[in-house]
PyMOL commands that place a pseudoatom at each C-alpha (Angstrom):
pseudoatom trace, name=CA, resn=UNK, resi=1, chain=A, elem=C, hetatm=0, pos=[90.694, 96.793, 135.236]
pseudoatom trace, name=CA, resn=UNK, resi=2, chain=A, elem=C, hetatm=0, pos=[88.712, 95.266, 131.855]
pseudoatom trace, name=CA, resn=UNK, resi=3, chain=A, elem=C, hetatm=0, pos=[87.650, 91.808, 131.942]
pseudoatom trace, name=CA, resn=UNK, resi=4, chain=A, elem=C, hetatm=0, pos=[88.835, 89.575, 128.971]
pseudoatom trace, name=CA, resn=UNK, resi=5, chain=A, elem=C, hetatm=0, pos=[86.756, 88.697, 126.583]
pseudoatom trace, name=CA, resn=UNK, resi=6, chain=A, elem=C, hetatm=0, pos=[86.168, 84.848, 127.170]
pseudoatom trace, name=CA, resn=UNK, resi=7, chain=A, elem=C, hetatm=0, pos=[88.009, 82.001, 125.066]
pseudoatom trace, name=CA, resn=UNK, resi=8, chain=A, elem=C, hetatm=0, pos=[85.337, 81.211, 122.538]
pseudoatom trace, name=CA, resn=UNK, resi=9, chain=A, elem=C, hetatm=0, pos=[84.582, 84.758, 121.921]
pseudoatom trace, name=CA, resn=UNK, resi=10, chain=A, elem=C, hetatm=0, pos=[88.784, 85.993, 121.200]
pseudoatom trace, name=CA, resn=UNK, resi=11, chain=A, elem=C, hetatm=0, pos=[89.112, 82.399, 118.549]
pseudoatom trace, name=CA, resn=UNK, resi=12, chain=A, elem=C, hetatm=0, pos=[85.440, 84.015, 117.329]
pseudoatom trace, name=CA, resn=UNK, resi=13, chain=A, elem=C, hetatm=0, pos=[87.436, 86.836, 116.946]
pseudoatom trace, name=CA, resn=UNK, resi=14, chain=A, elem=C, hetatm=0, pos=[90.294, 86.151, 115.314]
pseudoatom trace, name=CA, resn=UNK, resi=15, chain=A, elem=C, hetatm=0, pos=[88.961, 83.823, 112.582]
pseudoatom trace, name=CA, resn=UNK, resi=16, chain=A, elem=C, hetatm=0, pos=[86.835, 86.262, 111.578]
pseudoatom trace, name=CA, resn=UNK, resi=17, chain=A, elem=C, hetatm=0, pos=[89.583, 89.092, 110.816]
pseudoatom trace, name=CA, resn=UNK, resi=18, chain=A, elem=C, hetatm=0, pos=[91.404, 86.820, 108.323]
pseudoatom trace, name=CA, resn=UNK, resi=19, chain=A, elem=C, hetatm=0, pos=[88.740, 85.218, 106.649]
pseudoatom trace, name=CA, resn=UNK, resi=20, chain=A, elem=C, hetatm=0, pos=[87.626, 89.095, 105.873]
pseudoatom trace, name=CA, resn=UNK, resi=21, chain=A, elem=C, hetatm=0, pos=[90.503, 89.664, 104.601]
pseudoatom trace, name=CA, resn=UNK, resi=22, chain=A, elem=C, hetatm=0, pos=[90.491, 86.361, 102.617]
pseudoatom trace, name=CA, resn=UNK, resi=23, chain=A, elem=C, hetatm=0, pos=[87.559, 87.692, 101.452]
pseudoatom trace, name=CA, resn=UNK, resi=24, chain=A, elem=C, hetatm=0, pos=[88.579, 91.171, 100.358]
pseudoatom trace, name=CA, resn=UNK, resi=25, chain=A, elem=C, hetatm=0, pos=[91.630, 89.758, 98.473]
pseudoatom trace, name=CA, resn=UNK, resi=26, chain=A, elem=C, hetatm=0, pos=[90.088, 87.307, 96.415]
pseudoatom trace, name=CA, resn=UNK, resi=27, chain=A, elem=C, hetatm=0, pos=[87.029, 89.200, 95.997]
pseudoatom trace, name=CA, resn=UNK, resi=28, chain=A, elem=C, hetatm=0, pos=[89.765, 92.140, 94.449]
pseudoatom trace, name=CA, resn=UNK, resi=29, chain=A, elem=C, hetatm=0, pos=[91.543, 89.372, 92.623]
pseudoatom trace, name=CA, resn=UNK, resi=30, chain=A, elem=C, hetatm=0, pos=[88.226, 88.176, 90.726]
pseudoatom trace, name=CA, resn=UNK, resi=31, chain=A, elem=C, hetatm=0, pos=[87.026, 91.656, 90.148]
pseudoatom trace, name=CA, resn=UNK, resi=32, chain=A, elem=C, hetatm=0, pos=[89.951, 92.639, 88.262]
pseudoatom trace, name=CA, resn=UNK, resi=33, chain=A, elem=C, hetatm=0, pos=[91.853, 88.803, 87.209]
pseudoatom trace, name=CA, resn=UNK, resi=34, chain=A, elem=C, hetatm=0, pos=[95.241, 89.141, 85.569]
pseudoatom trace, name=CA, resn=UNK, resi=35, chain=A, elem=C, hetatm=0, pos=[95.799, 87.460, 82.240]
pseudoatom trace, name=CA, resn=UNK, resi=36, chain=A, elem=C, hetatm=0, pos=[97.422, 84.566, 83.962]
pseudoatom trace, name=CA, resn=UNK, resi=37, chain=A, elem=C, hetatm=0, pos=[96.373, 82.775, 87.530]
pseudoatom trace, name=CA, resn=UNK, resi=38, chain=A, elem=C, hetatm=0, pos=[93.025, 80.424, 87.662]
pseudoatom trace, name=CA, resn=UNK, resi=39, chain=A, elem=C, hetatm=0, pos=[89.890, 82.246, 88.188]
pseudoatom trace, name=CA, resn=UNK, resi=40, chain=A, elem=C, hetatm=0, pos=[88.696, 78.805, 89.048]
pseudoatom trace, name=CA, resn=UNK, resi=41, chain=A, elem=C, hetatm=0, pos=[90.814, 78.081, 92.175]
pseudoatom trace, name=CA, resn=UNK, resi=42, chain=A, elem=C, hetatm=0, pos=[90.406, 82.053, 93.356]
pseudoatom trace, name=CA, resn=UNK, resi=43, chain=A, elem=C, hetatm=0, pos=[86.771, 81.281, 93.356]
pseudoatom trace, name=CA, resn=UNK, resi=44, chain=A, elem=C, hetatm=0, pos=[86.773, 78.278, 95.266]
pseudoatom trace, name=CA, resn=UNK, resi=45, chain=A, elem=C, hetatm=0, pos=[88.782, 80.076, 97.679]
pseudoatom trace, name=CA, resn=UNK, resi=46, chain=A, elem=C, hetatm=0, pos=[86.171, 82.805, 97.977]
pseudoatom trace, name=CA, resn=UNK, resi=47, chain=A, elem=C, hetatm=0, pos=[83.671, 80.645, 98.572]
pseudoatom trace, name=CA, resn=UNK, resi=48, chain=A, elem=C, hetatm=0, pos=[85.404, 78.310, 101.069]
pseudoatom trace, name=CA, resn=UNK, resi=49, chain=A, elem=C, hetatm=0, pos=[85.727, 82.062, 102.982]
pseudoatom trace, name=CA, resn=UNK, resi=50, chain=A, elem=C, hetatm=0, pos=[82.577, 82.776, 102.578]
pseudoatom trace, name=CA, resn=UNK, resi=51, chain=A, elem=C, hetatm=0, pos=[81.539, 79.832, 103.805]
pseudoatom trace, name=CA, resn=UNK, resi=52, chain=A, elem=C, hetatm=0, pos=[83.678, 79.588, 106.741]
pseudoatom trace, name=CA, resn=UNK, resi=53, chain=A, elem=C, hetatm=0, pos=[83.117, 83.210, 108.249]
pseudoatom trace, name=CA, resn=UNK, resi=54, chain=A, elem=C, hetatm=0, pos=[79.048, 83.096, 107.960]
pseudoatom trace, name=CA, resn=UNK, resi=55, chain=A, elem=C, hetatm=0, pos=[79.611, 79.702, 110.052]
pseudoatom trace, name=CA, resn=UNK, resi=56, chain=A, elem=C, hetatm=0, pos=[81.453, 81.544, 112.310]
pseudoatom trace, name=CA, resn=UNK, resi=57, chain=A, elem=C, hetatm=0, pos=[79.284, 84.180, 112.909]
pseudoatom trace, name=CA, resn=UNK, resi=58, chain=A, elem=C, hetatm=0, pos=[76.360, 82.308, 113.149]
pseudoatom trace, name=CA, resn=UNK, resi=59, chain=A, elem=C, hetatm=0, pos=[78.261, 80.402, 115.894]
pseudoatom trace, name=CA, resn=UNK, resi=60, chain=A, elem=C, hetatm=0, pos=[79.429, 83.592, 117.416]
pseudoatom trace, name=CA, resn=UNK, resi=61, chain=A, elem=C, hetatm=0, pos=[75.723, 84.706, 117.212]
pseudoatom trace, name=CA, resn=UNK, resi=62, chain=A, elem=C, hetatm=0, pos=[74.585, 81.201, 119.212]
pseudoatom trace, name=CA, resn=UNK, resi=63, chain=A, elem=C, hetatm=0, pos=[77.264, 81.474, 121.125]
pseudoatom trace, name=CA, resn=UNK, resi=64, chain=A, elem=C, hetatm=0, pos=[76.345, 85.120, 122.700]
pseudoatom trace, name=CA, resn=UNK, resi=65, chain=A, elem=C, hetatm=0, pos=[72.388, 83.963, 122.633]
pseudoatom trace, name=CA, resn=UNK, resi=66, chain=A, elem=C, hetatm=0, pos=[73.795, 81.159, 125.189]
pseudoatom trace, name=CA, resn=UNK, resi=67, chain=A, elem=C, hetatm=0, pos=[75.758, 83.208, 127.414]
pseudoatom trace, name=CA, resn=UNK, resi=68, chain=A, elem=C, hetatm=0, pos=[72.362, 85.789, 127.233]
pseudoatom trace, name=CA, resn=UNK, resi=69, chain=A, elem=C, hetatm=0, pos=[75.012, 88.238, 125.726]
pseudoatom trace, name=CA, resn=UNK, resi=70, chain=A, elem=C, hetatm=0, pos=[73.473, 88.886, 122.568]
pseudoatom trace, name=CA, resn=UNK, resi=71, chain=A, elem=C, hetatm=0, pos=[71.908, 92.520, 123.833]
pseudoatom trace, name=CA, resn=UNK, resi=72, chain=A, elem=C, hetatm=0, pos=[75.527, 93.396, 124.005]
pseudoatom trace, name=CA, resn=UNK, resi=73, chain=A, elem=C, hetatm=0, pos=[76.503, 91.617, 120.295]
pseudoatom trace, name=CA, resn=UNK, resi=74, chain=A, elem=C, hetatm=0, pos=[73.477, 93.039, 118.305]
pseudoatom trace, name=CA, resn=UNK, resi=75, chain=A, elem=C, hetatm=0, pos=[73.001, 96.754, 117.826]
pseudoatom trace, name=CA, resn=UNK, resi=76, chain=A, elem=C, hetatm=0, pos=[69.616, 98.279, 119.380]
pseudoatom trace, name=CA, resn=UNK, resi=77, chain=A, elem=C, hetatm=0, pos=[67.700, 101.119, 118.382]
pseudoatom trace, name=CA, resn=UNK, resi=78, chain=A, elem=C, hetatm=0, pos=[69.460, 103.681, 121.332]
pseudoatom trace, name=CA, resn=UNK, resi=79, chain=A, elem=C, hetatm=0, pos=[72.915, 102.364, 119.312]
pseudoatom trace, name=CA, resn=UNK, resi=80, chain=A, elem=C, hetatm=0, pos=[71.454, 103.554, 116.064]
pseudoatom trace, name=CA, resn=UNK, resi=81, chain=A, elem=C, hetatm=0, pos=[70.254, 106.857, 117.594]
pseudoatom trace, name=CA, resn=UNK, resi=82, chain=A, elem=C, hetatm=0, pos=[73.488, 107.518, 118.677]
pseudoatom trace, name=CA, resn=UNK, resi=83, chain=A, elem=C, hetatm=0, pos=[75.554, 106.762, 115.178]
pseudoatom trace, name=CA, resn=UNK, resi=84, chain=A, elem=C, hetatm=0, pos=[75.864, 110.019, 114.480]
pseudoatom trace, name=CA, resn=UNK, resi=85, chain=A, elem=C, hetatm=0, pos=[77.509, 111.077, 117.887]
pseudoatom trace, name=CA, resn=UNK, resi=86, chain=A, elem=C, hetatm=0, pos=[79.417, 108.086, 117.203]
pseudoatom trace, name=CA, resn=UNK, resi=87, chain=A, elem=C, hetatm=0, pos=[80.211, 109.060, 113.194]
pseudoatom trace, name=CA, resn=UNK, resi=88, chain=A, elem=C, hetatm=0, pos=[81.580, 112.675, 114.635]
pseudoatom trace, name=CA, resn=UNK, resi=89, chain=A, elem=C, hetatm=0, pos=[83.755, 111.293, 117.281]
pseudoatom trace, name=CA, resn=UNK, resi=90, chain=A, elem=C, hetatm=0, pos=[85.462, 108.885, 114.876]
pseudoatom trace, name=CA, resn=UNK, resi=91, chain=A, elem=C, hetatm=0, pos=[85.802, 111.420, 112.261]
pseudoatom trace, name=CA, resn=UNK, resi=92, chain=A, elem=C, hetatm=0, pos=[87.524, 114.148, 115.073]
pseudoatom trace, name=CA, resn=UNK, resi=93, chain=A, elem=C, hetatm=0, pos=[84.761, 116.606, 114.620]
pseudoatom trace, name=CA, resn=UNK, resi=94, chain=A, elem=C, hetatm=0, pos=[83.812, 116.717, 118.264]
pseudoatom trace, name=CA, resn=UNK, resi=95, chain=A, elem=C, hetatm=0, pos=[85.718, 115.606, 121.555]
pseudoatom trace, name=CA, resn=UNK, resi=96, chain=A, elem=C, hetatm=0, pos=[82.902, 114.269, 123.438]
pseudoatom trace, name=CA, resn=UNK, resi=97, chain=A, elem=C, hetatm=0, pos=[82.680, 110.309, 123.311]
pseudoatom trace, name=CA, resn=UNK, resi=98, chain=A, elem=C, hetatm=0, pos=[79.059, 109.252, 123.108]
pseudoatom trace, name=CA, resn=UNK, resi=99, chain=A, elem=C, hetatm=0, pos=[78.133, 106.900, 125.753]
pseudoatom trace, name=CA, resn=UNK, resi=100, chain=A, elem=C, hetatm=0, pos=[77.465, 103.178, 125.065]
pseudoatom trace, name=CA, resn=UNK, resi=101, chain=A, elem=C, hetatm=0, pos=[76.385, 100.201, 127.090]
pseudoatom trace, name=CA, resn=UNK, resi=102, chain=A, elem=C, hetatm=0, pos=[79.372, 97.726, 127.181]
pseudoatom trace, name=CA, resn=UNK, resi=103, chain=A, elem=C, hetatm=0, pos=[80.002, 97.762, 123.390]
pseudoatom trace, name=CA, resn=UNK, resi=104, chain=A, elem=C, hetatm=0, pos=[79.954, 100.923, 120.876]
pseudoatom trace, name=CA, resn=UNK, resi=105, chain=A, elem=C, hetatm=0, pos=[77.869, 100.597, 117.679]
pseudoatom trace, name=CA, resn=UNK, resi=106, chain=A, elem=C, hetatm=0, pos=[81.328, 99.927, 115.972]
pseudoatom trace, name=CA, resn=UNK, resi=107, chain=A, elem=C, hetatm=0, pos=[82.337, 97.058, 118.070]
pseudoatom trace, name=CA, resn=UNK, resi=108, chain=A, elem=C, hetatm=0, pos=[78.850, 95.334, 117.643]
for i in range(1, 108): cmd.bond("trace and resi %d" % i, "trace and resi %d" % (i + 1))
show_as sticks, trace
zoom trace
């Protein structure tokens, strides 16, 4: 049986995913603005979202540094050794699942 992730870490979690996203889309929306819409609010937007998920991760950062989990949140130099074991699983070139500590490279 897994153990859950605690509290602070899951809301960590999931305000990250949409303020990404937030990110993407408005990011996409100024790249390429139609002829109508205010570039003015779409970047004040962006910036709010940029804004709010480097506070979060900087508090998801302090937050593992105070629960002495932040070997676990960071990648380490065996993680980047074993990126391209990791690159070849994901991509279905090879069956074997390289072995991580309690996080893979792509969950850090």
């Amino acid at each position: 049986m897994q153990k859950r992730h605690p509290f602070p870490a899951r809301i960590f979690h999931w305000t990250l995913g949409p303020l990404a996203i937030a990110l993407v889309a408005t990011g996409l929306y100024l790249t390429n603005p139609p002829q109508h819409g205010s570039l003015r609010t779409a970047r004040k937007l962006h910036s709010l979202a940029g804004l709010l998920f480097t506070g979060s991760l900087i508090a998801r950062l302090y937050y593992a540094i105070l629960r002495r989990e932040w070997r676990f949140v960071l990648p380490e130099r065996r993680d980047l050794k074993k990126l391209p074991a990791f690159v070849r699983y994901h991509l279905y070139l090879t069956d074997k699942k390289p072995k991580f500590r309690r996080y893979d490279i792509g969950q850090k």
